[in-house]
C-alpha positions as CSV (number, residue, x, y, z in Angstrom):
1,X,124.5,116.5,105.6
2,X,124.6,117.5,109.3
3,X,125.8,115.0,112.2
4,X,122.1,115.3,113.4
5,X,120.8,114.1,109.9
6,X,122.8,111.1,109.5
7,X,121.6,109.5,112.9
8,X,118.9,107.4,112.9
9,X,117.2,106.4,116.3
10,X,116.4,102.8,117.0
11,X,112.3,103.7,116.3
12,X,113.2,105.5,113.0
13,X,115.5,102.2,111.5
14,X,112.5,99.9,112.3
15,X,110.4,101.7,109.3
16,X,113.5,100.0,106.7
17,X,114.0,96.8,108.7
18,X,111.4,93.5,107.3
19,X,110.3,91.7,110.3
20,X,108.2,88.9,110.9
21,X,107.0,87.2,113.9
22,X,106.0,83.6,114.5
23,X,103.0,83.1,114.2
24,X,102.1,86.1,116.7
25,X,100.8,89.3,116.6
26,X,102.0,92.1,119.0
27,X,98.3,92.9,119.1
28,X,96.8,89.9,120.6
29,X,99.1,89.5,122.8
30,X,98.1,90.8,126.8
31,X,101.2,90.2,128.5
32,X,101.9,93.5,130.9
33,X,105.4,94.9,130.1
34,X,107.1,94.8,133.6
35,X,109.3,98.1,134.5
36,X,112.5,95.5,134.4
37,X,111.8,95.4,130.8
38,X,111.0,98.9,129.3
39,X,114.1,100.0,131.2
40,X,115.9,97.1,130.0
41,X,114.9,98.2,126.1
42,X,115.4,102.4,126.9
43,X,119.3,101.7,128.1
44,X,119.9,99.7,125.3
45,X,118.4,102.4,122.9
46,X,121.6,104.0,121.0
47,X,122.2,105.9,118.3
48,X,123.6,104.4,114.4
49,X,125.3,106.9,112.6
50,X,124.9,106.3,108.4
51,X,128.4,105.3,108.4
52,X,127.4,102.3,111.1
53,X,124.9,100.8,108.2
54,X,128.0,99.3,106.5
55,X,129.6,98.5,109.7
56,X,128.5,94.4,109.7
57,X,129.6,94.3,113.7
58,X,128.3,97.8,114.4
59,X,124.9,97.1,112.8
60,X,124.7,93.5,113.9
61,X,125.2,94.4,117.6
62,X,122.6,97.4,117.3
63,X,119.7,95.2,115.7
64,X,121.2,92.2,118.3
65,X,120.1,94.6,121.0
66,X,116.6,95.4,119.5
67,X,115.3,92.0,118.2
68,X,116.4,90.2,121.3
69,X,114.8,93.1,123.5
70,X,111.7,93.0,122.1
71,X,111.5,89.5,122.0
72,X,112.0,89.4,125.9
73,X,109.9,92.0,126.4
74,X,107.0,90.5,124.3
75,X,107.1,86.9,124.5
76,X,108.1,86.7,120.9
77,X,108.8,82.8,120.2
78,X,111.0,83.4,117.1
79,X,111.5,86.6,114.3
80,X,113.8,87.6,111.6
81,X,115.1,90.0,109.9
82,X,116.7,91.5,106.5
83,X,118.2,94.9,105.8
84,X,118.9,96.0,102.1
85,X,120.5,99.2,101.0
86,X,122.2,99.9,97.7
87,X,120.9,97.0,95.9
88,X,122.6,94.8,99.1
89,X,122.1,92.6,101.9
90,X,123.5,94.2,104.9
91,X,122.1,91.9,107.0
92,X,120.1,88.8,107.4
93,X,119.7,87.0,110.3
94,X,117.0,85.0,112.8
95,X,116.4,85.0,116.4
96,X,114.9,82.5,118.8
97,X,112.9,79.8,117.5
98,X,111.3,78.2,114.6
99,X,110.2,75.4,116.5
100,X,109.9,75.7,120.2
101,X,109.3,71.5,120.8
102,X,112.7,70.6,118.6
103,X,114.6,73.6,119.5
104,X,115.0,74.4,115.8
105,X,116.2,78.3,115.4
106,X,115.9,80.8,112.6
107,X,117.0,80.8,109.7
108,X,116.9,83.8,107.5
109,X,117.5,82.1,104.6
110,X,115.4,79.1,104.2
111,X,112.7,79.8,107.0
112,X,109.2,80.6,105.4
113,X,107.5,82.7,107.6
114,X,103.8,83.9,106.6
115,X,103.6,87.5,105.4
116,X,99.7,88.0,105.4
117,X,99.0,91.4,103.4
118,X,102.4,91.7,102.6
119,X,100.9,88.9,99.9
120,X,99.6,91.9,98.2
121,X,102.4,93.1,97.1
122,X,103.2,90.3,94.7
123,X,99.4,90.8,93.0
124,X,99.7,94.6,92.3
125,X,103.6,93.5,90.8
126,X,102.1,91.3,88.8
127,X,99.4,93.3,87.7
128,X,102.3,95.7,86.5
129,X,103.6,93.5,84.5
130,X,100.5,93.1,82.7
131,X,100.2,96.6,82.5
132,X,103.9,97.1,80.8
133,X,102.9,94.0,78.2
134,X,99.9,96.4,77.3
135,X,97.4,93.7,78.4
136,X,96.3,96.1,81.4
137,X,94.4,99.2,81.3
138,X,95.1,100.7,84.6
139,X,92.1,103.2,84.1
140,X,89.8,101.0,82.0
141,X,86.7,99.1,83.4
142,X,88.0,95.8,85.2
143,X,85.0,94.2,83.7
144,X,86.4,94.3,80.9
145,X,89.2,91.4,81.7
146,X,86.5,89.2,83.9
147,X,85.2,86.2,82.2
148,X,83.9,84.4,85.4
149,X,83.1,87.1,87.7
150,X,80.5,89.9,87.2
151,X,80.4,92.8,89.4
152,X,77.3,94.4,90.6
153,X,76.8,97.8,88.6
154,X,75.6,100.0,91.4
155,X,77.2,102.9,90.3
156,X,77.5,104.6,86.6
157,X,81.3,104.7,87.3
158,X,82.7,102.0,86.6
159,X,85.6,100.0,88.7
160,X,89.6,100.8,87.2
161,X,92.4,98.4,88.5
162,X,93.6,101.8,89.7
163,X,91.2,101.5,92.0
164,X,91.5,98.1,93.3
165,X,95.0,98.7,93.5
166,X,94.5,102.2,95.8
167,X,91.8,100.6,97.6
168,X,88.9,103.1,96.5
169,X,86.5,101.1,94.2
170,X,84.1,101.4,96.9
171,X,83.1,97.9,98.0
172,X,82.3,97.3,101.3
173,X,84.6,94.9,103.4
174,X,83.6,91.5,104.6
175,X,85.7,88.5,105.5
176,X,84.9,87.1,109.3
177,X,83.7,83.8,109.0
178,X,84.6,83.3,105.6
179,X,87.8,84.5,104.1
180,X,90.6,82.4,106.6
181,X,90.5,78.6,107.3
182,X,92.6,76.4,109.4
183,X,91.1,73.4,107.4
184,X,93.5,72.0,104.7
185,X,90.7,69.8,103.5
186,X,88.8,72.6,102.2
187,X,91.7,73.6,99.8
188,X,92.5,74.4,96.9
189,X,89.6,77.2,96.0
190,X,89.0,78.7,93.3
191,X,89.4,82.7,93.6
192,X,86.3,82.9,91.3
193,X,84.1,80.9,92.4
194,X,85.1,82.4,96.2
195,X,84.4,85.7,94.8
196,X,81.1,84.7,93.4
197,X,79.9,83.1,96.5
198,X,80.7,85.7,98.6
199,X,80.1,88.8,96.3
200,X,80.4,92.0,98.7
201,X,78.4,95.2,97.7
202,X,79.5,98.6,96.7
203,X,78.9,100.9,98.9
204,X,80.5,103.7,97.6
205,X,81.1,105.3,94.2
206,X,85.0,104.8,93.1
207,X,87.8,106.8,93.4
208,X,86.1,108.9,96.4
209,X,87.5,107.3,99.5
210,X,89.7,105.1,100.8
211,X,89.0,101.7,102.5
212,X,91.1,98.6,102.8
213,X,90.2,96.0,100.5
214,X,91.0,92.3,100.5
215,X,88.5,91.3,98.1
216,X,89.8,94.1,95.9
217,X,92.8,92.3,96.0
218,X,91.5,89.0,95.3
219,X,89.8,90.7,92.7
220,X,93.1,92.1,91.3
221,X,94.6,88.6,91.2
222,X,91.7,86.8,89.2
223,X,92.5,89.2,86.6
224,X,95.6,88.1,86.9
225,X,94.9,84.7,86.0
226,X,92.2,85.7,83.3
227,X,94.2,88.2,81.3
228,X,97.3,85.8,81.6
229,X,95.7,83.0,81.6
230,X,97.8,81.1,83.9
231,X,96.8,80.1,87.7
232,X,97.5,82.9,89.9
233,X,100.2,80.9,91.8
234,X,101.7,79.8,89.1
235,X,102.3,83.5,87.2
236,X,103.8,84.6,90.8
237,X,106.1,81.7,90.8
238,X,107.0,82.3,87.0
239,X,107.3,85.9,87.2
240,X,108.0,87.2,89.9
241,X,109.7,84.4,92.5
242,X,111.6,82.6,89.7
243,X,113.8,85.9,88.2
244,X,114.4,87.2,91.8
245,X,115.9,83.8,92.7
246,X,113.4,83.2,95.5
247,X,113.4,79.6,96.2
248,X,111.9,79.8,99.6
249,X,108.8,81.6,98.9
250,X,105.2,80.5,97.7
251,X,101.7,81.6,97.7
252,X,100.7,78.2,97.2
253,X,98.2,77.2,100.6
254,X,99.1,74.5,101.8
255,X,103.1,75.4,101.5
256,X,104.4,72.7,99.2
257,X,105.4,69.5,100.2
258,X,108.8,70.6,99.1
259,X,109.0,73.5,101.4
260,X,107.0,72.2,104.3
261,X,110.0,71.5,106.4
262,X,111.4,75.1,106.5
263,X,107.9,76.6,107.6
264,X,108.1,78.0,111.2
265,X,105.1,76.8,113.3
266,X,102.8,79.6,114.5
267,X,101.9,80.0,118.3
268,X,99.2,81.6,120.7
269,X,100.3,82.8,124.2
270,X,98.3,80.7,126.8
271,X,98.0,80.3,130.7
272,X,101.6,81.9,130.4
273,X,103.3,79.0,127.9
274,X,103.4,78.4,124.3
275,X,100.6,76.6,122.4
276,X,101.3,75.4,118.7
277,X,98.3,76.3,116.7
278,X,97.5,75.6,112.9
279,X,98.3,77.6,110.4
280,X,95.8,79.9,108.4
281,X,94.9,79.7,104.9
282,X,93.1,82.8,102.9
283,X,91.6,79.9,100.1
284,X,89.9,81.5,97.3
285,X,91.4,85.3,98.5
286,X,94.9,84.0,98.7
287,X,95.8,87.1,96.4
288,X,95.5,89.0,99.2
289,X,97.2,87.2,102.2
290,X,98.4,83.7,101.0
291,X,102.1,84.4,100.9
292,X,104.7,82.6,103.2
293,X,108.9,83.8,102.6
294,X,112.5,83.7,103.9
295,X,113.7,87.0,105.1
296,X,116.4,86.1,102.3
297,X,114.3,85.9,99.6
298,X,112.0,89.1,100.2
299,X,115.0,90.8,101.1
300,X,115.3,89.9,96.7
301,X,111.8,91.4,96.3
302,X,112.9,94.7,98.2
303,X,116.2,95.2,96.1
304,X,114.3,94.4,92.5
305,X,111.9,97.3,93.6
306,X,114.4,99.5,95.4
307,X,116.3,99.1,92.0
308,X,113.4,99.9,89.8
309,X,112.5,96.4,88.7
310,X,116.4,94.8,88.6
311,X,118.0,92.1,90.2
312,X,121.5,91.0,89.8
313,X,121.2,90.5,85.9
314,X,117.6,90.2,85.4
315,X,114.4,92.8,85.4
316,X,110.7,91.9,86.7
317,X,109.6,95.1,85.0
318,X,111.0,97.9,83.1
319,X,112.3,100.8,85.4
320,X,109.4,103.3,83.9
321,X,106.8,100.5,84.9
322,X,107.8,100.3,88.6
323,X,108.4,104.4,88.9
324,X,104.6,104.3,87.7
325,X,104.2,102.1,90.3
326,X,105.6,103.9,92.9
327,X,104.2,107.0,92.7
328,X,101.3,109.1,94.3
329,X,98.0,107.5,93.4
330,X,95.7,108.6,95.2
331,X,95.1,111.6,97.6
332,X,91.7,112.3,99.6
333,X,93.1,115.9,100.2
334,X,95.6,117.9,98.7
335,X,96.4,118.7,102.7
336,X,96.3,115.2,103.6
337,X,99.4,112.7,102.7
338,X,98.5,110.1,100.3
């Protein structure tokens, strides 16, 4: 391997570092980026050999620079971060603040912060898990498995978890005024009856095109909880959180009572300060957003699925499950990257 190869640039490390922000997206936010700034972050910009990854003061002073730069530069309230590599934590660590009005900071380890889609990834693990126990069909009508849900048979193909799960069974997407709450009082919800009230057509026949799917998603997890027959937060605790030693992680809305006091608040930039807003909740399509982790504990989920299913001593699948898993799925164009 050449010099050249074994640097990585500071944009290339962010596609292997988990972040999360507080309760802010980088796309709402219209705060002009003053020339003090972007020449702040392009001196600090350096380069990390391979060798620097195992480096603790090295690495930690090259992700110090970029989390705290960004953070200035955006108006960031408080983010963290893990790095894994080799089935290890290199690093863990938070920045700024988990509550503003206390002056609370990060913490990496027991700091849930809400992972939105990221949610997803849970479902379509546990969905492989019911796949390796042989109770799964990956390319077998998903009506099959429903018992309380009955999809609309527009089309003579029928709808495969494969497709849920590669976002091309065709159903048009809805959500906006529906799918997210910030009422508490309007929880727990059932994911069937969600999916029953707010039934979204298919618009296209399967496995032809690609379109992002949370009530594909939601769909995916009902099936969970049909074919399993346990709640769906429940089987993601049992499966999936408990062998991966993941005690600060839930996809329970609201966070448990238990957890409640390591859940960063979320804020909204206004008239230049920041205002404390309520938390979201996905309700009946929590399978696809309803998550909420420590850096810590998803840098657990990374390792088991960097390592083919194992963690430490324990497996969440067999390593031919997640290789399955991990492979192409779907391609629109032999020319086009999947």
């Amino acid at each position: 391997m050449t010099s050249s190869m074994k640097k990585f640039s500071r944009k290339t490390i962010l596609f292997v570092l988990l972040v999360t922000l507080v309760g802010v997206g980088l796309l709402e936010l219209q705060i002009p980026i003053s020339a003090t700034h972007t020449t702040k972050l392009l001196a600090a910009q350096t380069e990390v050999t391979e060798e620097d990854l195992n480096d603790n003061v090295k690495l930690t002073a090259f992700i110090d620079g970029l989390m705290n730069g960004h953070l200035d530069t955006y108006s960031i309230p408080g983010a963290v971060i893990s790095i894994v590599k080799d089935g290890k934590v290199l690093l863990a660590k938070g920045y700024g603040h988990s509550n503003l009005e206390e002056g609370r900071g990060v913490d990496p380890e027991k700091n849930l912060f809400r992972i939105a889609s990221t949610t997803k990834l849970f479902t379509w693990t546990a969905v492989m898990q019911l796949v390796e126990q042989g109770k799964i069909d990956l390319d077998k009508d998903v009506s099959t498995y429903l018992k309380t849900v009955q999809i609309p048979k527009s089309y003579s193909e029928p709808i495969t978890m494969r497709h849920l799960m590669t976002h091309t069974a065709g159903f048009e997407e809805g959500g906006v005024g529906y799918q997210i709450t910030t009422d508490a009082k309007k929880l727990p919800i059932s994911i069937s009856e969600t999916l029953n009230k707010h039934m979204l057509a298919r618009v296209q026949a399967p496995g032809e095109m690609m379109s992002y799917s949370n009530f594909g998603a939601a769909l995916a997890g009902l099936i969970v909880e049909e074919v399993s027959g346990m709640a769906y937060n429940d089987y993601i605790q049992k499966n999936i959180f408990d062998p991966l030693d993941m005690k600060y992680a839930t996809v329970q809305e609201p966070i448990p009572a238990s957890l409640e006091p390591y859940s960063v608040l979320g804020y909204a930039r206004e008239n230049g300060q920041f205002a404390t807003k309520p938390p979201t909740y996905e309700g009946g399509f929590r399978p696809a957003g309803s998550g909420a982790a420590s850096a810590q504990d998803m840098a657990h989920f990374m390792i088991a699925h960097l390592q083919d299913g194992r963690f430490g001593e324990k497996n969440i699948f067999k390593p031919e499950t997640a290789q399955l898993m991990h492979s192409l799925a779907f391609q629109f164009h032999k020319d086009m990257p999947a």
